[in-house]
C-alpha positions in Angstrom: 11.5 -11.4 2.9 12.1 -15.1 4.2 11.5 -16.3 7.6 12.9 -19.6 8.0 11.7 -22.0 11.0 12.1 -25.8 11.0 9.6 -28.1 12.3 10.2 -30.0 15.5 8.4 -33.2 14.4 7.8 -35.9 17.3 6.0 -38.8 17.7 2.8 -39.1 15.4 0.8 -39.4 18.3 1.7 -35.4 19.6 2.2 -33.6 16.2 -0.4 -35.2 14.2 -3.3 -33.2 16.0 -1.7 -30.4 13.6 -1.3 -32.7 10.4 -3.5 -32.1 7.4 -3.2 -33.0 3.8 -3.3 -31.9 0.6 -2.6 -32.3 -2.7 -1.2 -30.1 -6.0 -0.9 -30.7 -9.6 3.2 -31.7 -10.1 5.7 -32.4 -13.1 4.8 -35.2 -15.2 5.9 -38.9 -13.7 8.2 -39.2 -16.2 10.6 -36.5 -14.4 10.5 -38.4 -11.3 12.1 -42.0 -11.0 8.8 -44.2 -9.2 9.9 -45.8 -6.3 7.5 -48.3 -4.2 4.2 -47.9 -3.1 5.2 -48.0 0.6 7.5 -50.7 2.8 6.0 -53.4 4.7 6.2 -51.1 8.1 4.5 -48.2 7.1 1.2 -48.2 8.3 -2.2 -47.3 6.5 -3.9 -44.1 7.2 -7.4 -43.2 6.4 -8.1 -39.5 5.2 -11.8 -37.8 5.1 -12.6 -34.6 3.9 -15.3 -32.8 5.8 -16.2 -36.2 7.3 -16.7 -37.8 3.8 -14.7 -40.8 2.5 -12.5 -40.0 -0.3 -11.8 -42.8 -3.4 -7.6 -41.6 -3.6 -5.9 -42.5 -6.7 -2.7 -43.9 -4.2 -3.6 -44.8 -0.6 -2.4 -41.7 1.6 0.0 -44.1 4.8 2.0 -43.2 7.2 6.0 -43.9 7.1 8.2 -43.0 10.3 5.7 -41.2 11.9 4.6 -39.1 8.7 1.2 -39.5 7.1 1.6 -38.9 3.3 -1.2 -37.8 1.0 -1.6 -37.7 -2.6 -0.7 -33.9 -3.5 -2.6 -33.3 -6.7 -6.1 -35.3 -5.3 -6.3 -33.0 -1.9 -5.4 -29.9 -3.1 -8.5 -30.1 -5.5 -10.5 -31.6 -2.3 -9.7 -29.1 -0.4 -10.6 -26.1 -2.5 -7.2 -25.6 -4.1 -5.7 -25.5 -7.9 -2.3 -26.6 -8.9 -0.6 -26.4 -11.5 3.5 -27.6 -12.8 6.0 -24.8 -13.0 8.6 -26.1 -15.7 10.5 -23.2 -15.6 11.4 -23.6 -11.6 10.4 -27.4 -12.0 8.3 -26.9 -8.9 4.6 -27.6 -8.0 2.2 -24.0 -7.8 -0.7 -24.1 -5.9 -3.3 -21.1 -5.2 -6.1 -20.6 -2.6 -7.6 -17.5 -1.6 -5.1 -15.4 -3.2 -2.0 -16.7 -1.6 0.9 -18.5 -3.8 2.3 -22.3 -2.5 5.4 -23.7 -3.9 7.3 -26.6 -3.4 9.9 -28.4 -5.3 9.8 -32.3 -5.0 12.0 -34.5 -3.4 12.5 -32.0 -1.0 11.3 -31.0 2.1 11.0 -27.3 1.6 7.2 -25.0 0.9 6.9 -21.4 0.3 4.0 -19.9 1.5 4.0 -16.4 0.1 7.3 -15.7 0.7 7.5 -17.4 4.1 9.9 -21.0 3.9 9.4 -23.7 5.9 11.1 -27.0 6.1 8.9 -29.8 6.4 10.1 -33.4 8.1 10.4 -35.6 5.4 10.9 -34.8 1.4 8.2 -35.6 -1.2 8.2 -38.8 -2.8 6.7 -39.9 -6.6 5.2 -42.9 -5.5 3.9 -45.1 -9.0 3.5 -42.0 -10.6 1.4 -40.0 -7.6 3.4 -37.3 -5.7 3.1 -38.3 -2.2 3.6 -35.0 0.4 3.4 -34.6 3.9 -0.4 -34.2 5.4 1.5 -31.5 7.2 1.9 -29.3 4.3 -1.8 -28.8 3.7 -2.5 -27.8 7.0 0.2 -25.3 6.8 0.2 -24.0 3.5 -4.2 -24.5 3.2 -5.3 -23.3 6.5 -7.5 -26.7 6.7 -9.1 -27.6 9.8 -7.8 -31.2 11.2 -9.0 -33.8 13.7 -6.7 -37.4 14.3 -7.4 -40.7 15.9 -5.0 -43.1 15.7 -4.2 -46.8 16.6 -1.5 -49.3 16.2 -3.2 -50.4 13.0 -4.0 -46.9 11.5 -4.2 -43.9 11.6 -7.6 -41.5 10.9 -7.4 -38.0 10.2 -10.0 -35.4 8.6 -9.7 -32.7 6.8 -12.0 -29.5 6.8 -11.4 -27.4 4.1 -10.8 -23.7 5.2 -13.7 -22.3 6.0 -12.6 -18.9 7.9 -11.0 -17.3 4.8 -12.9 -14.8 2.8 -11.7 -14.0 -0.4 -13.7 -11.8 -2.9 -12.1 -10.8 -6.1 -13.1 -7.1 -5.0 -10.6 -7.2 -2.5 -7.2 -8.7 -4.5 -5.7 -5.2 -5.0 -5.8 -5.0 -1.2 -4.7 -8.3 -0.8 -2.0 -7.9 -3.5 -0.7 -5.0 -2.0 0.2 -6.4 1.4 1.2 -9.6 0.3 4.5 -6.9 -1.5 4.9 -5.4 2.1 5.5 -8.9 3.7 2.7 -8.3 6.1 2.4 -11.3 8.4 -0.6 -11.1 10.8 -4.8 -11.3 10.2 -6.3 -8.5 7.8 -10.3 -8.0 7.2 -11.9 -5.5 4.5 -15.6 -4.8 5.3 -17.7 -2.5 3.0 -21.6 -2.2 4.3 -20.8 -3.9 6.9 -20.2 -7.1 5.0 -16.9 -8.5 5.0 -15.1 -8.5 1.5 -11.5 -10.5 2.8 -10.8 -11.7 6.0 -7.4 -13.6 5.9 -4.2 -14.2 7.4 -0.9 -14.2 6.3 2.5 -15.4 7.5 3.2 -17.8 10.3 1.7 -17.3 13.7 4.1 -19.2 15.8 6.3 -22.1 15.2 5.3 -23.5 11.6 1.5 -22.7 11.5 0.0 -20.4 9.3 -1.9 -17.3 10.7 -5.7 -19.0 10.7 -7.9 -16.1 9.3 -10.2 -16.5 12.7 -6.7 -16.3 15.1 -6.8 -14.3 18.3 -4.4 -11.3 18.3 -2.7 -8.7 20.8 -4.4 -5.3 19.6 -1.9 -3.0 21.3 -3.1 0.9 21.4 -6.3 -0.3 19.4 -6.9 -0.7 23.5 -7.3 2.6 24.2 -10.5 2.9 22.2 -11.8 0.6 25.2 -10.8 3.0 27.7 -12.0 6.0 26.2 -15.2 4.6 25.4 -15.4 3.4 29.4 -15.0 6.7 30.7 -17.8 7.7 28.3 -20.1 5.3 29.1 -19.7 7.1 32.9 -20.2 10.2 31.8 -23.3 9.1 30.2 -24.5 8.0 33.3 -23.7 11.2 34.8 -20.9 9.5 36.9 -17.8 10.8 35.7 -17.5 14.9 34.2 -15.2 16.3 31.4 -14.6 18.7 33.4 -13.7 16.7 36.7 -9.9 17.0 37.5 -7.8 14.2 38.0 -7.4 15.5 42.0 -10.8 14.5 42.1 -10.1 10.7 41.5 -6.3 10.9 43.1 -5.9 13.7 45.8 -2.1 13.5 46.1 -1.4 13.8 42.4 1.0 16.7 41.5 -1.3 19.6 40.1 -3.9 17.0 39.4 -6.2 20.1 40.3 -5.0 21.2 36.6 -5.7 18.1 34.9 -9.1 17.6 33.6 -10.5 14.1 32.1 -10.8 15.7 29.0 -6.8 16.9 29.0 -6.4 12.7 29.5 -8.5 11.9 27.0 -7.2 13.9 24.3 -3.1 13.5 24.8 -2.8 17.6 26.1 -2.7 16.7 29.7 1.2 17.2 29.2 2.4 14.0 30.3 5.5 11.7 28.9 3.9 8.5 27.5 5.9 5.5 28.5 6.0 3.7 31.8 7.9 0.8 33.6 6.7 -2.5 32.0 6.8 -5.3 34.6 5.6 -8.6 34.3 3.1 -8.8 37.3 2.9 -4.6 37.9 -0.4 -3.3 39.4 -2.3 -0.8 38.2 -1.5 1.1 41.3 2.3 0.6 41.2 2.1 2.1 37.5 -0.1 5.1 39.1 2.3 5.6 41.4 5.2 5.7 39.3 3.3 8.1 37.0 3.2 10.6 40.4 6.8 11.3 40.1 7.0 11.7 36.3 7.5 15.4 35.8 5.1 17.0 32.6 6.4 17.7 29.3 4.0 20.8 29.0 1.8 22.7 31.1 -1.5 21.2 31.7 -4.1 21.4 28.3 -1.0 23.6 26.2 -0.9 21.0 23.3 -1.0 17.7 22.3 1.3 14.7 23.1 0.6 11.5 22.9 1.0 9.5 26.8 0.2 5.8 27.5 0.5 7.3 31.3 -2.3 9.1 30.7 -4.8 6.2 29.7 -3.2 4.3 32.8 -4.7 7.3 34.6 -7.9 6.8 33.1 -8.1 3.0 34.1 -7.5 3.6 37.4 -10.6 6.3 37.5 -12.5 3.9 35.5 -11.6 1.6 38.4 -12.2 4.2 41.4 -16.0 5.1 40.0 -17.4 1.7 39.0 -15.9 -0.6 41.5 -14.9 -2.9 39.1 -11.5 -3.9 37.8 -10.8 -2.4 34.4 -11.2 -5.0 32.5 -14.5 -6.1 34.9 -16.2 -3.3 33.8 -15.6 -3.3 30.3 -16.5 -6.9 30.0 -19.8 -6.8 31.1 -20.5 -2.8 29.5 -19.1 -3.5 26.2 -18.1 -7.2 25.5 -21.2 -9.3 26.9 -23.7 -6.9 24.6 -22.1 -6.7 21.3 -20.9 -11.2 21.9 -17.5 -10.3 21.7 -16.9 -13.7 23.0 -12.7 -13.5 21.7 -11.8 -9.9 23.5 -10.5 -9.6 26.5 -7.3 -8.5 29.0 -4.8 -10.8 28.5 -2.5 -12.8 30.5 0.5 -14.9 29.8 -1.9 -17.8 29.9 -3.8 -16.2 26.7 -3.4 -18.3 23.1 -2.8 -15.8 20.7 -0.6 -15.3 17.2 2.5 -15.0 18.5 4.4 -11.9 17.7 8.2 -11.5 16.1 10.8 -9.2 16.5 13.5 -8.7 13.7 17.0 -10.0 14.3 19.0 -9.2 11.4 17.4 -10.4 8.1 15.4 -13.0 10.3 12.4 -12.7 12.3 12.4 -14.5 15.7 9.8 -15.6 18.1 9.3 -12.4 20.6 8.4 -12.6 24.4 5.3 -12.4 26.5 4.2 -8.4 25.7 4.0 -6.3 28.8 1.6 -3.7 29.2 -1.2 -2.1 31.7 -4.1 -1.3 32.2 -5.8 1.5 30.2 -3.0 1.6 27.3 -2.6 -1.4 25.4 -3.6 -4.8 27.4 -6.7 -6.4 25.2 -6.0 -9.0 22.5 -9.3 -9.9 20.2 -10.5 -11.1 16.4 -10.8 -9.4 13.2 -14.6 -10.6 13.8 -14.9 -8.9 17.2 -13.0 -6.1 16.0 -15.3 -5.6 13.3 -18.3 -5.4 15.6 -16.8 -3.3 18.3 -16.2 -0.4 15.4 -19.4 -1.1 13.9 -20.9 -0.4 17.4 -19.7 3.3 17.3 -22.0 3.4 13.3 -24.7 1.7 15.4 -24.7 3.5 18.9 -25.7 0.6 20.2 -23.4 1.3 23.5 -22.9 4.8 23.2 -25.1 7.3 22.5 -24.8 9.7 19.3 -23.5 12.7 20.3 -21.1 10.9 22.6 -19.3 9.3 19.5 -19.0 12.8 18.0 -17.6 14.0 20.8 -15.0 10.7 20.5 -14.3 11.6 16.5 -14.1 15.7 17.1 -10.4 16.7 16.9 -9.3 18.8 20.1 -5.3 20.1 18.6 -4.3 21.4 15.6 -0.6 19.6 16.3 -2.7 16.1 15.8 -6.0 15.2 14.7 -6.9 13.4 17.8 -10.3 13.1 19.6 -10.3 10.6 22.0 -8.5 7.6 21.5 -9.9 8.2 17.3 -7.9 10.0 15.1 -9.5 11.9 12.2 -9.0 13.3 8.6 -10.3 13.0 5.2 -9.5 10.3 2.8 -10.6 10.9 -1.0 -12.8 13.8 0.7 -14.5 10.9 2.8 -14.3 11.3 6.8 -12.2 8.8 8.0 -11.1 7.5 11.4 -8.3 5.7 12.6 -5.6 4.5 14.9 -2.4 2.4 14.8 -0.9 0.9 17.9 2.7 -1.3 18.8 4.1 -3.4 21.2 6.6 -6.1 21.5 6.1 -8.4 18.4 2.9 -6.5 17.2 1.9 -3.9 14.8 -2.0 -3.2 14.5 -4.1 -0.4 12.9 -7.6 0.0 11.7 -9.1 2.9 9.3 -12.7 3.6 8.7 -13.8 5.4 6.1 -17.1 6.4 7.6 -19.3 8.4 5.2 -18.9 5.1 2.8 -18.4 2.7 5.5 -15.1 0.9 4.6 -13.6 -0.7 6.9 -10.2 -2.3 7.5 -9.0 -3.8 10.0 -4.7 -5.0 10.2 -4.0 -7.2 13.3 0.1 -7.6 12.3 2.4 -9.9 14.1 5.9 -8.3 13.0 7.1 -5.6 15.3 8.1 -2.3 13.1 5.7 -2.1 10.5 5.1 0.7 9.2 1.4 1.1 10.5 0.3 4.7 9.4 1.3 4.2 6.0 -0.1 0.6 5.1 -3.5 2.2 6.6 -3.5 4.8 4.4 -2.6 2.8 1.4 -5.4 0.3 2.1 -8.2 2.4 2.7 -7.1 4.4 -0.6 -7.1 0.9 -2.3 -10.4 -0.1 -0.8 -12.1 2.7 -1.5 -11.7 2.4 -5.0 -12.3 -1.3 -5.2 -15.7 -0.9 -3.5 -17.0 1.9 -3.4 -19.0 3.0 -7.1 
């Protein structure tokens, strides 16, 4: 699959705080007509690696607003091996298990499948491919800082440092590189992480940084199930309480119990209005006039509106806004620093949606309260699951009671789904919204972990979970 998006270049002065070079092995210089070093108005640029001066075989400059760097000499500074293609007469590089290609004299990369068109074409300059900075920072995941001045320009380049790439993890790796996953991915086996990594573009014509922020979708509602434990811990909140208790006027809320909303088989529909700007309480209230699917507690069926219910109790018994109270309960003890509700304000990867054969740039995804709202890190993801091995917020037999299964229709505790994988217990969820598909699956009695943050709407989640833990399983665990 190809998703095509070309740059919008301006002045060097606005787009060079995303430059970053690099440089890969390319066809011999006697392919390749030289052509001069540089005109008399380019200007010089100075390029450091990790803050240290670098002796370059051609002096990188900067030519209509477009620094220029030897290819070959910063791919191998920046932790990278290249090598020529004579077959495709196009320039290979590798790093961390993804596949770069690029065909000089023009202005085009492939980053695992995904093209992008870069503002000016390579150039062979006295024998030394010349390449945009740009491409490095795209297609390398390097870090980059810029000053410049009328005289020159002074960027540096950090190689990537967020990746990890262990060789256990490569038929992982390998296999959703062939689903044209685009998002972040982490494998964690002992608690140490094996690959942490991100693939396709995250907006625009950046590369997915392995340590980007993400919308987690339904992965939310393990937040809001593990609030209402925490109250019932502290002997605020029952099981057994009905939702009357919390909301008087709700239509046979004297049926409902916190355990029916907990565990999908309260019998209500699960979508709701999505409104930019809709309260929790407007959402409630819509839920009022929703008739049920089922009577109360008859089976299983899976509701957002239920989780919205469950927010709004959370709300009602700790005086807090939802995400209040699971700030300072869950987020402030485990230093999940990169977790929170988010806003239209928040930075994340942004999300597609496909049109056609193409994927294009999806809109600001709605949600509430309770069901889907939180956006986070691979890292922080990793230590919130962790915390349920750990019950270092909740309490032992309160994350049984999450990971018991409570219908035979669906394996579903609360907000945890459950079954065996390779005869290990193993827990897991997926979860989607506009321009997002996530999932994670825990193998617990081995304790691999995998975590899929995905930025491409329609994914098939359940299946890509199942196929990694298989494929992790067997890579790590001996």
């Amino acid at each position: 699959m190809t998703f095509v998006k070309k740059s919008n270049w301006v002045s060097l002065a606005t787009k060079l705080l995303i430059v970053s070079a690099l440089t890969v092995s390319i066809a011999p210089a006697s392919h390749i007509a030289p052509k001069a070093q540089a005109a008399s108005t380019d200007k010089p640029a100075v390029i450091t690696i990790a803050g240290k001066e670098v002796t370059w075989e051609t002096a990188p400059f900067v030519t209509k607003g477009t620094t220029l760097v030897p290819l070959r000499q910063a791919a191998r500074e920046l932790g990278a091996t290249a090598q020529w293609d004579a077959s495709t007469r196009s320039v290979v590089m590798y790093s961390h298990g993804d596949k770069v290609v690029h065909t000089p004299n023009t202005n085009k990369i492939t980053l695992d499948g995904y093209e992008i068109e870069m503002p000016e074409v390579s150039r062979n300059v006295y024998g030394t491919m010349m390449v945009p900075a740009r491409f490095l920072s795209d297609s390398l995941k390097a870090n980059l800082t810029v000053s410049s001045t009328p005289e020159v320009t002074t960027i540096n380049l950090t190689p990537d440092q967020s990746t990890v790439y262990a060789s256990s993890a490569k038929t992982v790796d390998t296999y959703l590189q062939a689903q044209n996953y685009s998002g972040l991915a982490l494998v964690a086996y002992k608690g140490k992480v094996i690959m942490r990594k991100g693939y396709g573009l995250a907006g625009g014509e950046k590369a997915t940084p392995p340590d980007g922020k993400s919308r987690i979708a339904s992965l939310s509602k393990s937040f809001t199930a593990s609030a209402v434990m925490k109250l019932i811990e502290d002997g605020k909140v029952k099981l057994t309480d009905h939702l009357s208790d919390y909301i008087p006027d709700f239509p046979r809320g004297n049926e409902i119990t916190v355990h029916m909303l907990l565990s999908h088989t309260a019998g209500f529909n699960s979508n709701f209005t999505r409104t930019e700007g809709m309260t929790l309480e407007q959402t409630v209230d819509e839920i009022k006039t929703k008739p049920l699917r089922f009577e109360p507690g008859e089976r299983f069926n899976y509701s957002n509106q239920g989780y919205v219910l469950l927010a709004y109790i959370i709300q009602q018994v700790s005086g807090e806004s939802y995400g209040q109270y699971i700030q300072h309960t869950f987020l402030d003890p485990l230093n999940m620093k990169d977790t929170g509700e988010t806003t239209p304000a928040t930075k994340t990867i942004t999300g597609y949606v496909k049109d056609g054969d193409a994927w294009d740039e999806a809109g600001y995804y709605v949600s509430q309260s309770g069901t889907g709202t939180f956006y986070s890190t691979l890292d922080d993801m990793m230590k919130w699951y962790k915390s349920f091995d750990n019950h270092t917020i909740l309490s032992e037999d309160t994350v049984n009671k999450m990971f018991t299964t409570y219908s035979d229709l669906k394996p579903y505790g609360y907000a945890f789904l459950i079954k065996n994988v390779d005869g290990k217990r193993t827990i897991y969820h997926n979860g989607s919204g506009t321009g997002y598909a996530t999932g994670f699956t825990h193998n617990l009695d081995d304790d691999v972990l995998v975590i899929l943050l995905g930025n491409h709407y329609g994914m098939d989640m359940q299946k890509m979970l199942a196929d990694t833990q298989v494929l992790a399983n067997k890579a790590l665990v001996k």
